[in-house]
N, C-alpha and C positions, 0 to 999 in steps of 0.2 A: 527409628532414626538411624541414621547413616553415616559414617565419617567420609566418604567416599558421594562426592559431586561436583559436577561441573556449572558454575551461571556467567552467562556475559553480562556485562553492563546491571547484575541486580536479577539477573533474570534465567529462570530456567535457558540452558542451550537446546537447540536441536542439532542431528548429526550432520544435516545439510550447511548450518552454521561454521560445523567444526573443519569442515571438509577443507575451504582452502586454508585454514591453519594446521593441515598435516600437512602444509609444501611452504609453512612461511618460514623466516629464518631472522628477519629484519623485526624484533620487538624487546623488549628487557623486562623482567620482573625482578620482585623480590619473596623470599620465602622466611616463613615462622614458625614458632611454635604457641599456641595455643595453649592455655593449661587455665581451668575455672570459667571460661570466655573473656579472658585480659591476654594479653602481650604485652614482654616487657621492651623497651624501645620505637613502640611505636611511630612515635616523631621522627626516628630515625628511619625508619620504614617508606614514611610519607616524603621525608627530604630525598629520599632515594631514587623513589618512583617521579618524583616532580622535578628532579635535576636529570636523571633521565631520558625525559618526556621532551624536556624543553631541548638537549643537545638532539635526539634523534628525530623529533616530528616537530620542533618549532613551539610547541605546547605542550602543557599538562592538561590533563583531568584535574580540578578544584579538589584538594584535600577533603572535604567535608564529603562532596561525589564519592571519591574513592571509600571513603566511611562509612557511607550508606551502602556499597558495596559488599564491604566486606562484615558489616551486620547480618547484613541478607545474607552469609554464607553461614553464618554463625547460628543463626537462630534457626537453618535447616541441619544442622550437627552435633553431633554431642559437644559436652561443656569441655574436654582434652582432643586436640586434632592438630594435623601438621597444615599450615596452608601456604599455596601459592599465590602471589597474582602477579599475569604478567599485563603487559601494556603493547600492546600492536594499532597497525591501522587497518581498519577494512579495506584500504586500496589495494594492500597487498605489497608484495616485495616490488622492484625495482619500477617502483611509481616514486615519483616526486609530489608528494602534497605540499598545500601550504599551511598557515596557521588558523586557517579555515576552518580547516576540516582535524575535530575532536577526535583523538585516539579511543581507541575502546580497552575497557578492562575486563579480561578473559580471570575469574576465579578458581582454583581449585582444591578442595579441601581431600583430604586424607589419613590414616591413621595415626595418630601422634607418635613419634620417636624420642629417643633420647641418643642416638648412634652408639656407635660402638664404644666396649667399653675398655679398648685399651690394653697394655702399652703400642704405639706402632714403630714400625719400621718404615723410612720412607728414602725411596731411591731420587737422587738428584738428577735431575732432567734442566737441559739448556731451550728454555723455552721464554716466550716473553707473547702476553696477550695483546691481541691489538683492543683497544678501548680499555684499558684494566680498568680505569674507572667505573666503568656502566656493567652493571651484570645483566649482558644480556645473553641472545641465548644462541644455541646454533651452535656449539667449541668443542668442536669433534675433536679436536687436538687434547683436550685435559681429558676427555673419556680415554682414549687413543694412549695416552702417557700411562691413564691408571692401568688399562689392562694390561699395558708391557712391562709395569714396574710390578705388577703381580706376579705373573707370568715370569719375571727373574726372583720370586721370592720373595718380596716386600709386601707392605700393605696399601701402600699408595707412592705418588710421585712428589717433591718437593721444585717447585721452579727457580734456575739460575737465570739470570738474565747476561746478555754481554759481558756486562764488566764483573760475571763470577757472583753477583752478589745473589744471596738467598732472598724472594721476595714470596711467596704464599706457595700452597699445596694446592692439588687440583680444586675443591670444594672447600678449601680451608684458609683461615691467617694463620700466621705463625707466631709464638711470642714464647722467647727466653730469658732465664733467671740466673744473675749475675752472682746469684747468693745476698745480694740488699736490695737489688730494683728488678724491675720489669723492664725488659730490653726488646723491645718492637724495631723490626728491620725496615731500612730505607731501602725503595726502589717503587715502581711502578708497579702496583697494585691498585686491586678491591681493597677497599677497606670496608670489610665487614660491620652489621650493625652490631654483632656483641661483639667484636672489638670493641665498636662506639662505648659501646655502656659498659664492658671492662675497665675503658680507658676513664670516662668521667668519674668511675667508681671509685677507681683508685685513688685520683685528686680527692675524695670528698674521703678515704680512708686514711690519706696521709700517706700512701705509698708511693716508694719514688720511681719511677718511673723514663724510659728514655728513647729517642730514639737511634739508630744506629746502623751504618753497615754491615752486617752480616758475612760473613762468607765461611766455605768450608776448612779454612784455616783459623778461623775465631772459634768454630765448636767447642774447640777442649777446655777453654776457656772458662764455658759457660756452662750452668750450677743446675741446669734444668730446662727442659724445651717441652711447649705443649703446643697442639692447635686446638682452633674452635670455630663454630659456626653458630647456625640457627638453630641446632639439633644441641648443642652443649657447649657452655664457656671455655672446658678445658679436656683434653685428653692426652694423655703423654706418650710422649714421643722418648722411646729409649735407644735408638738409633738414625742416624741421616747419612747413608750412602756406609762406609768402614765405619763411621766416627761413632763409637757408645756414648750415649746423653746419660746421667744418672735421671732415677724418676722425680727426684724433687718432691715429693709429697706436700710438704705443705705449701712449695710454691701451686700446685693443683687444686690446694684447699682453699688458698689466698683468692685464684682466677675465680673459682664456685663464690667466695662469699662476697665478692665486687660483686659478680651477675645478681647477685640474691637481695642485693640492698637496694636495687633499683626496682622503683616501684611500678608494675603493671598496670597498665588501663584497658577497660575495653575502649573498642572502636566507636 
C-alpha cells in the first residue's frame, strides 16, 4: 500500500489522461491532512470545492460524489496521508462551457506532513491575489515571492496589499495574539479551512477573538504571531520584515487545542 497516487473521477488515471493537465492552469483545489482515515474540517472542505466550482464552471460536483471520491483515495492508502483534490474541466483552458457540462475531480494522495517546525522569519512583499477567495492553482507569483524572500534570508514571504495592510503568507493565514484575544487581519484573502475550525473553536472555547487591520506599524503592538494551514494550526512567526514578534507559546498552545477539539470525520 502506497501514500502516493493519482485517480480521476474515483478512478485509476492514465498518463494520456494526465497529459492535457500538465498545460492546464484554469481549476482550484483544496488540500488536507489525513491522520486514522478522518479529516478534521471536512464540511469546510466541501464548502470550498462547491463555492468554487460554482464561481469558475457554473457548477459543482454533489458533495456526496466528491465523498465517494475521496473514499476511493483513501481505501487505496495508508490510514496517515497528505491529500489533494483539485476540480478542473476536461475542456480545457480558455474554453467557455456551460452548466452542462460536469467538472471533473483530479485526486491526489501523498505522504502525510506536519510542516515545518518553526520559529520563521517572514519578508513583507507588496502583492495582492487575483481571486483570493478561490484557491486555485496556477500563482507562480507566491512560489516567485517564496524563493526571493529565501534567497534574502528569510523563510518565506508575508503579503501587503495597497493600502499596507498585512493579509496571509504565500501558503499560509496569519493570526496574532494581543496578549487576551486572537487578532485575525482584514483584507482580501483565502480564508483557510483551519483557520475555519481555529475560528469556530475558539467561540466554542470562550476565547475572544477579533478581527482587525494589520499593518507593519501595529507589530509591536502585538503579544505573538503565528501562521497555519492544512499541514498545522500553528507555527510561530518570531519576525516579519525588522519587526521581532515574541514566540507566545501558549498563544501556540491555545491555536493546537482549538484544532484538536474539532472532531474528525471520515469522508
Amino acid at each position: 500500500m502506497t501514500a502516493s497516487l493519482v485517480q480521476r473521477n474515483g478512478e485509476a488515471v492514465t498518463a494520456e489522461e494526465l497529459t492535457p493537465l500538465a498545460f492546464a492552469g484554469y481549476a482550484h483545489f483544496t488540500a488536507m491532512q489525513v491522520r486514522a482515515g478522518t479529516v478534521r474540517g471536512l464540511d469546510l472542505h466541501l464548502e470550498r470545492l462547491r463555492a468554487a466550482s460554482v464561481e469558475l464552471f457554473g457548477r459543482a460536483v454533489p458533495d456526496e460524489r466528491v465523498r465517494s471520491y475521496l473514499r476511493a483515495a483513501l481505501r487505496a492508502g495508508p490510514a496517515d496521508l497528505s491529500l489533494t483534490a483539485t476540480v478542473y474541466s476536461s475542456a480545457g483552458d480558455l474554453v467557455v462551457t456551460g452548466a452542462d457540462v460536469e467538472p471533473e475531480v483530479l485526486v491526489r494522495t501523498g505522504a502525510a506532513t506536519s510542516g515545518p517546525r518553526g520559529p520563521l522569519t517572514l519578508q513583507p512583499v507588496e502583492y495582492e491575489r487575483f481571486l483570493p477567495s478561490i484557491k486555485h492553482v496556477g500563482e507562480v507569483a507566491k512560489t516567485y515571492a517564496l524563493r526571493q524572500a529565501i534567497g534574502q534570508g528569510f523563510d518565506d514571504a508575508a503579503f501587503l496589499d495597497r493600502q499596507g495592510r498585512l493579509s496571509e503568507a504565500s501558503i499560509w493565514n496569519l493570526a496574532f495574539w494581543d496578549g487576551t484575544a486572537v487578532v485575525w487581519p482584514v483584507a482580501e484573502m483565502l480564508a483557510g479551512t483551519t483557520m475555519g475550525i481555529v475560528r469556530r473553536q475558539l467561540v466554542r472555547l470562550g476565547v475572544a477573538q477579533r478581527d482587525q487591520e494589520v499593518t507593519i506599524a501595529d507589530l509591536p503592538a502585538m503579544a505573538g504571531c503565528a501562521v497555519m494551514n492544512s499541514w498545522t494550526p500553528g507555527v510561530t512567526v518570531h519576525r516579519i520584515g525588522s519587526v521581532s514578534m515574541p514566540e507566545a507559546p501558549s498563544f501556540l498552545a491555545l491555536l493546537h487545542r482549538a484544532y484538536q477539539a474539532d472532531p474528525p470525520s471520515a469522508p
